[in-house]
C-alpha positions in Angstrom: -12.2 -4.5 -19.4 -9.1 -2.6 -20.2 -6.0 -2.6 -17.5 -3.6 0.1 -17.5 -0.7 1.2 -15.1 -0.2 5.2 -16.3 -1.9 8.1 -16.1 -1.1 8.6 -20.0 -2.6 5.5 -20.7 -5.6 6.4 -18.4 -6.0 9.6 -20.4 -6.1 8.7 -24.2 -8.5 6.1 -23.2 -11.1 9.2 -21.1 -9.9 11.3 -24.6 -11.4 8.5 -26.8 -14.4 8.5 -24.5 -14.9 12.4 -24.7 -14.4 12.6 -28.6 -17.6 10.1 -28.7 -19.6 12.4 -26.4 -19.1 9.9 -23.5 -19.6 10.0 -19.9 -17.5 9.5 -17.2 -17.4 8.0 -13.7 -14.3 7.3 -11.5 -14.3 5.0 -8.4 -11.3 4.9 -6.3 -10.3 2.2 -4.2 -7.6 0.5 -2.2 -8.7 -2.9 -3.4 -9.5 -6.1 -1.8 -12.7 -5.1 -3.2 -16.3 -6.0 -1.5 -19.8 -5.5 -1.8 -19.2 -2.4 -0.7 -16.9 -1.1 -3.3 -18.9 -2.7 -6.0 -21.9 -1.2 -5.1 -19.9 2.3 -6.0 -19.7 0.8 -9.3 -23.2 0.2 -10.0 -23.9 3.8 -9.0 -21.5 4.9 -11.8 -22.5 2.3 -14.1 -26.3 3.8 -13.7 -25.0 7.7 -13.9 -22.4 7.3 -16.8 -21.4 5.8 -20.2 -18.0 4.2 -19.2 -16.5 3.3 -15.6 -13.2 3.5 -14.4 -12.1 1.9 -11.1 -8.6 2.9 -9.5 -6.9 0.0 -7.4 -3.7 1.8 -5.4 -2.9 0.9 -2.1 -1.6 4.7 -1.2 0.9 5.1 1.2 0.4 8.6 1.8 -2.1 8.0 3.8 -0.3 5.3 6.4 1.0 6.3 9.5 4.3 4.7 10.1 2.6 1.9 12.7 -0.5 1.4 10.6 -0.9 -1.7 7.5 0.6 -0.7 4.8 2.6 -3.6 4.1 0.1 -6.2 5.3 -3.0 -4.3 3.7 -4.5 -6.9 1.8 -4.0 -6.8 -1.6 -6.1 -9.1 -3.7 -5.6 -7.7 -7.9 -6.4 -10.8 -9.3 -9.7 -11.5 -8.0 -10.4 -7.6 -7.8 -10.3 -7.8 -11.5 -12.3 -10.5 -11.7 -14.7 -8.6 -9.9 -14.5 -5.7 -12.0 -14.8 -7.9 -14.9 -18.1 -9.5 -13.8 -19.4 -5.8 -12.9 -18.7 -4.7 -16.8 -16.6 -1.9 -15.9 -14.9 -0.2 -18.6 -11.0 0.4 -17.7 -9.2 -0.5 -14.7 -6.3 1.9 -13.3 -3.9 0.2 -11.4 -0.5 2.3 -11.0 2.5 1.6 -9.0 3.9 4.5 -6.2 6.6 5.9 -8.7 3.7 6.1 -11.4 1.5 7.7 -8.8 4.1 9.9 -6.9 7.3 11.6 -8.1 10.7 10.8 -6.5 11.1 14.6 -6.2 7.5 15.4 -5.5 6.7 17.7 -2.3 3.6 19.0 -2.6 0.5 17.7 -0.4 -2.9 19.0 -0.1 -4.5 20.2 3.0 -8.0 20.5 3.8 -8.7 22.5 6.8 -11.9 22.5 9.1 -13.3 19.0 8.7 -10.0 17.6 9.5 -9.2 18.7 13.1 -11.6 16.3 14.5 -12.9 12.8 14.6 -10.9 10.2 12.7 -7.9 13.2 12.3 -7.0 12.9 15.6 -5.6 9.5 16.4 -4.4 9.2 12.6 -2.9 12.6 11.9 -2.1 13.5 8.1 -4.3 10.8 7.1 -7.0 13.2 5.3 -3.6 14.7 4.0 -2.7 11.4 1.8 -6.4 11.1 0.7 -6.9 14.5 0.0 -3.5 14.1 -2.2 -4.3 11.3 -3.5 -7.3 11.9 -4.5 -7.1 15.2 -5.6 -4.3 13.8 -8.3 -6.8 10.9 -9.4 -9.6 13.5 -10.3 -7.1 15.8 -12.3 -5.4 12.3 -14.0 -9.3 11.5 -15.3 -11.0 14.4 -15.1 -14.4 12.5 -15.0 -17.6 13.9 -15.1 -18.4 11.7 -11.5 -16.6 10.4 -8.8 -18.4 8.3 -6.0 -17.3 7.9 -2.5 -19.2 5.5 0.3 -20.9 7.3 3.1 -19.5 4.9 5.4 -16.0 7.0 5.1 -18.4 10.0 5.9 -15.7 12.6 7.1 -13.5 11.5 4.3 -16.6 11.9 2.0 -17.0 15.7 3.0 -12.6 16.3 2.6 -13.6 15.4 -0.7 -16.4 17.5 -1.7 -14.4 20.4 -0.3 -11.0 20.0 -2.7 -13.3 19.5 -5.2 -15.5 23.0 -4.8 -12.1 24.7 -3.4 -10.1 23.6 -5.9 -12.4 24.0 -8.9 -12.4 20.5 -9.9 -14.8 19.9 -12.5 -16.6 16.9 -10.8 -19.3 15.8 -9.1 -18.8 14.2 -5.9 -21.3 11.2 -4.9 -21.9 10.0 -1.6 -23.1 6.4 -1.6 -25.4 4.5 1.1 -23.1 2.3 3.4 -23.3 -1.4 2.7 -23.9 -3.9 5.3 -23.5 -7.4 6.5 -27.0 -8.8 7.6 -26.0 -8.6 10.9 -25.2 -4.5 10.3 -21.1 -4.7 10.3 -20.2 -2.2 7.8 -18.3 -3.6 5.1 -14.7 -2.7 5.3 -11.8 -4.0 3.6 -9.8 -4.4 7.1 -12.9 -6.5 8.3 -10.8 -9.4 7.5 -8.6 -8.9 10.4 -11.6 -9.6 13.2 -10.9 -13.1 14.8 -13.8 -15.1 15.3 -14.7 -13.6 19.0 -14.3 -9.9 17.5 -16.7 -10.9 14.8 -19.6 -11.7 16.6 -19.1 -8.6 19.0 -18.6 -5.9 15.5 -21.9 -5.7 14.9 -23.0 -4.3 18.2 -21.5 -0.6 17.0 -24.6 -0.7 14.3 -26.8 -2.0 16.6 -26.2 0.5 19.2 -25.6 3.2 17.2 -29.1 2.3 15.9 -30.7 2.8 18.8 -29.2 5.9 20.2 -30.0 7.5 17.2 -33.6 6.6 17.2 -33.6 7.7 21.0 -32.1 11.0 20.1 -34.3 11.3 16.7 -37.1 11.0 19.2 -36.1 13.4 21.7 -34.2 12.1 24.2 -31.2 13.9 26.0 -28.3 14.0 24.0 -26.0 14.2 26.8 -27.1 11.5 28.4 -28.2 9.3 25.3 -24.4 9.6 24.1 -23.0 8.5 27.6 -25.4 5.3 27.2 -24.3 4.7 23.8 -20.4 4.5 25.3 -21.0 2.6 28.2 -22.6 0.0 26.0 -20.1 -0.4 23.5 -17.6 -1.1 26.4 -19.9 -3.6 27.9 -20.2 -5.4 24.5 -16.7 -5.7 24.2 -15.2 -3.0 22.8 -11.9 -2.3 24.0 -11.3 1.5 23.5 -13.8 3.9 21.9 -11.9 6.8 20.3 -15.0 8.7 19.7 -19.0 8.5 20.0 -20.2 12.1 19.0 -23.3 13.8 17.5 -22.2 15.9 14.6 -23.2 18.4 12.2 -23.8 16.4 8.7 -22.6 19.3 6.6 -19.7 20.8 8.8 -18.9 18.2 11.4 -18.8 20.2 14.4 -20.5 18.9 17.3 -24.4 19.1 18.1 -26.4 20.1 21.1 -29.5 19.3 19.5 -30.8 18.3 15.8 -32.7 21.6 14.2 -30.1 20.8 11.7 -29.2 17.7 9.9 -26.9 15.3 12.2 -25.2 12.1 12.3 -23.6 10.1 15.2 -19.6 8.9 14.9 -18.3 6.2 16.4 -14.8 5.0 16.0 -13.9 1.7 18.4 -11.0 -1.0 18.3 -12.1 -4.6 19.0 -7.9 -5.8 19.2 -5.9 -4.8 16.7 -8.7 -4.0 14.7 -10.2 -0.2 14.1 -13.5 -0.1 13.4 -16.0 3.2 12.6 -19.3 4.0 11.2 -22.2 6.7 11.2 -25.7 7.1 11.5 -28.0 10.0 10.3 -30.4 11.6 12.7 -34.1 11.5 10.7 
């Protein structure tokens, strides 16, 4: 696996690529890099002839009390990872490479970013959508895949891409899973040992709610259940349990159309969130 740190670098190797009549899949990331992440991979190892992973920690996309200095950064076994997984080239730029001293320009995408996760961590689909955005024009691959367990930042994506004209095509990737349901997150190393064992209840009710609702139960009522149960399982303060349009995010009064559930909960300093589809 190759390892470079500029976009020009980035480019004469997707150039070399293109002049064979190559394929091309890119995977951002943040790092610190799961089951999860590599999972991505395998989907653009299957869909493609050569894989590039991006490993930047974006600041962007950080409020000024959130983890950017303590996110955990891992390179060296991240490329190991990468290296076991065959991937092709592995980007890995600093902020200045990444962002201009003199740079202003952000990019906004309105509509699926005035709810859910956007409002306790404003201009945080900003920084993605900016960030992202720039990676897609820097490779210009023919794929680009995305987890579905960062659902709403899934769908800011598809849209700059279609509003934009980017020439890509955005995946969406099944949500990976400890065998007790917890969502793999990068950030899951911060659960102590009592927040651990209490993480997996969002899956498990989530679960069940959206069976109860799949099967025709009241909404209303189904979601107000689904709350007070998180509390009692130890969750200290749910930012949001809702039952949203899977296309447009706004909220559901029933399921004629395809639907997941949200849920965004902190178990101590730890933010947690996941989704569910309505079948």
């Amino acid at each position: 696996m190759d390892i470079v740190r500029t976009v020009a670098e980035m480019r004469s190797h997707v150039s070399m690529w293109r002049r064979e009549g190559l394929s091309v899949a890119l995977v951002p990331t943040m790092g610190s890099l799961h089951a999860g992440h590599l999972s991505l991979m395998k989907v653009g190892k299957e869909r493609s002839d050569r894989v590039i992973a991006t490993i930047f920690v974006n600041p962007l996309q950080f409020a000024p009390n959130e983890d950017f200095e303590t996110y955990p950064r891992r390179e060296d076994s991240d490329i190991q990872k990468l290296v076991e997984e065959d991937i092709d080239l592995l980007f890995a730029p600093d902020v200045n490479e990444m962002y201009r001293p003199d740079a202003t320009t952000t990019i906004n995408v309105g509509g699926l970013t005035d709810c859910l996760c956007a409002l306790s961590r404003p201009g945080f689909f900003d920084g993605v959508a900016t960030v992202v955005t720039k990676l897609l024009l820097q490779a210009l691959p023919d794929i680009a895949i995305f987890g579905e367990k960062d659902y709403q930042q899934l769908l800011v994506i598809k849209r700059l891409a279609t509003d934009l004209d980017i020439p890509v095509e955005i995946i969406g990737a099944p949500t990976i899973r400890e065998e007790d349901g917890l969502a793999l997150s990068s950030r899951n190393v911060y659960l102590d040992t009592k927040s651990r064992s209490i993480a997996p209840s969002m899956y498990n009710i989530l679960n069940q709610y959206a069976s109860d609702i799949s099967n025709g139960n009241d909404i209303k009522k189904s979601l107000q259940l689904a709350k007070q149960n998180m509390q009692k399982s130890g969750f200290e303060k749910i930012e949001y349990l809702d039952l949203r349009s899977s296309q447009t995010l706004q909220a559901c009064n029933d399921i004629k159309k395809p639907s997941r559930l949200f849920a965004a909960a902190w178990l101590g300093s730890t933010r947690l969130i996941d989704n569910l589809a309505i079948t």
